[in-house]
C-alpha positions as CSV (number, residue, x, y, z in Angstrom):
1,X,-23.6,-31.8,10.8
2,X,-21.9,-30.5,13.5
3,X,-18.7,-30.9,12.4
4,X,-19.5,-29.2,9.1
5,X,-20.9,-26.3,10.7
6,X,-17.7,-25.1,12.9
7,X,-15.5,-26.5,10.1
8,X,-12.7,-23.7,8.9
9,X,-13.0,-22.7,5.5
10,X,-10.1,-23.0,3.2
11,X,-8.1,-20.0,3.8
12,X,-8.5,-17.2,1.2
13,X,-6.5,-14.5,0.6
14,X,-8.3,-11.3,1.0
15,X,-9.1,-9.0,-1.7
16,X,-6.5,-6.2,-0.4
17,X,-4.1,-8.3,0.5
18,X,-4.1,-9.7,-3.4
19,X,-3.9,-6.0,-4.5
20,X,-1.4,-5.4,-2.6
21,X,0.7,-8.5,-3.9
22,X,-0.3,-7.0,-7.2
23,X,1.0,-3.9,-6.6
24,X,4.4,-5.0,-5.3
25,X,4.4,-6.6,-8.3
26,X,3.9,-3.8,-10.6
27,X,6.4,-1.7,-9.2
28,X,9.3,-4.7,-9.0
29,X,8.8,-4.8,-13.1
30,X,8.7,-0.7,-12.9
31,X,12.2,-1.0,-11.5
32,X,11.4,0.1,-7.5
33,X,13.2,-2.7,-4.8
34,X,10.5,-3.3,-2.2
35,X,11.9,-2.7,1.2
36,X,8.6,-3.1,3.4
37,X,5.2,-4.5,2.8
38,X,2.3,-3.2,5.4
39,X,4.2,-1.1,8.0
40,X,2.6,-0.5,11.1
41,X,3.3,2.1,13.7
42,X,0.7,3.2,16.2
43,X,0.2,6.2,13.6
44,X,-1.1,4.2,10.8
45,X,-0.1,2.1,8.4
46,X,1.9,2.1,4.7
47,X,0.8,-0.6,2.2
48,X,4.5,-0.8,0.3
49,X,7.8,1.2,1.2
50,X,10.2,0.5,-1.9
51,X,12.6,2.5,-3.5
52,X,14.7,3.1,-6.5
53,X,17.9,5.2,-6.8
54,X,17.7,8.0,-4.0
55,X,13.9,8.4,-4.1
56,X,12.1,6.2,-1.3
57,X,8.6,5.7,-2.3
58,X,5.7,5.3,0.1
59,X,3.2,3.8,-1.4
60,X,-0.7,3.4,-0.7
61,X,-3.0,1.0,-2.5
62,X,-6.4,1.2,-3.6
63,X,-8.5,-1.4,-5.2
64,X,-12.4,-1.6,-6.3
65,X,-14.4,-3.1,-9.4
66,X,-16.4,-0.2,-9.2
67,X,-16.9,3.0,-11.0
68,X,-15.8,5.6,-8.5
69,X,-12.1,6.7,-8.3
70,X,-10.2,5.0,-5.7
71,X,-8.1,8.3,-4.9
72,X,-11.3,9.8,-3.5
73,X,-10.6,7.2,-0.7
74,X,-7.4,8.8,0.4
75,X,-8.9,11.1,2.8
76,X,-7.4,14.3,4.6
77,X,-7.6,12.0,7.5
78,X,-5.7,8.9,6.1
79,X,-2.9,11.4,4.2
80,X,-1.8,12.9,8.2
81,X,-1.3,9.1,9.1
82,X,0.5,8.4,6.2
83,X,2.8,11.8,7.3
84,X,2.6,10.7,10.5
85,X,3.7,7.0,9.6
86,X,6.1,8.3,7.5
87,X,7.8,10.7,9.9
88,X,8.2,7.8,12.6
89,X,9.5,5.4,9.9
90,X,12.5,8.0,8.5
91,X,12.8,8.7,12.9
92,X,13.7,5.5,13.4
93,X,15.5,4.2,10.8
94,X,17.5,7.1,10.3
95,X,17.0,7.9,6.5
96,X,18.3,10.7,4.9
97,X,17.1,10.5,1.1
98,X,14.3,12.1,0.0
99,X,10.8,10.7,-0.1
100,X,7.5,11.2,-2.0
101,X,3.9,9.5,-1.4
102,X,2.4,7.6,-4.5
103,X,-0.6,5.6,-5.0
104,X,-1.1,2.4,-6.7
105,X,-4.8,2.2,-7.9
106,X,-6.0,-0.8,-8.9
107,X,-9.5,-0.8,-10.8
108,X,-11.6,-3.1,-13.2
109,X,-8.0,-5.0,-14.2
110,X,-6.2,-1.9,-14.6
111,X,-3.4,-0.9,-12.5
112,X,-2.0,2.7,-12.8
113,X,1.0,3.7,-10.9
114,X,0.2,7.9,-9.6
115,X,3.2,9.4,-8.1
116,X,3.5,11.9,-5.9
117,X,-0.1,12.4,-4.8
118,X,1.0,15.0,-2.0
């Protein structure tokens, strides 16, 4: 009884971590290489980095199974870290292509791909 108590659960992947996978997914077969999954700086963090011809796309991904628009969830708040994310990214790195900020919203089974969402 013990035992069972402290046992570890079988690992399960989370549910943003699975719409993420989903999402790289989406945009692989929408023609976008993948360059960076969950990029962390001590600004924030960007879900997928991936980009096609001379466009690099930063993307951020929503998921619910609920009836409210996951854009609403992109906040003032979590846009500046996403600038602020970006900025140190294209700093350090040295890129020199232009960018744009899209959103990969994944709700009831549906995945829509919205570019340029600032």
């Amino acid at each position: 009884m013990f035992f069972k108590i402290f046992a570890k659960k079988k690992d399960k992947i989370p549910a943003w971590r699975q719409a993420e996978k989903e999402a790289a997914r989406f945009l692989e077969k929408a023609g976008l290489k993948i360059v960076m999954r969950n990029y962390h700086s001590r600004f924030g963090e960007i879900d997928i980095i991936a980009e096609d011809k001379d466009i690099l796309h930063f993307v951020e991904v929503k998921a619910t199974s609920g009836s409210y628009d996951p854009l609403e969830r992109i906040t003032g708040l979590k846009m500046e870290k996403i600038i602020k994310t970006i900025e140190y990214y294209i700093l350090k790195n040295g890129i020199q292509k232009e960018y744009q900020i899209d959103a990969v919203i994944i709700a009831n089974g549906d995945i829509e791909w919205v570019r340029n969402i600032f």
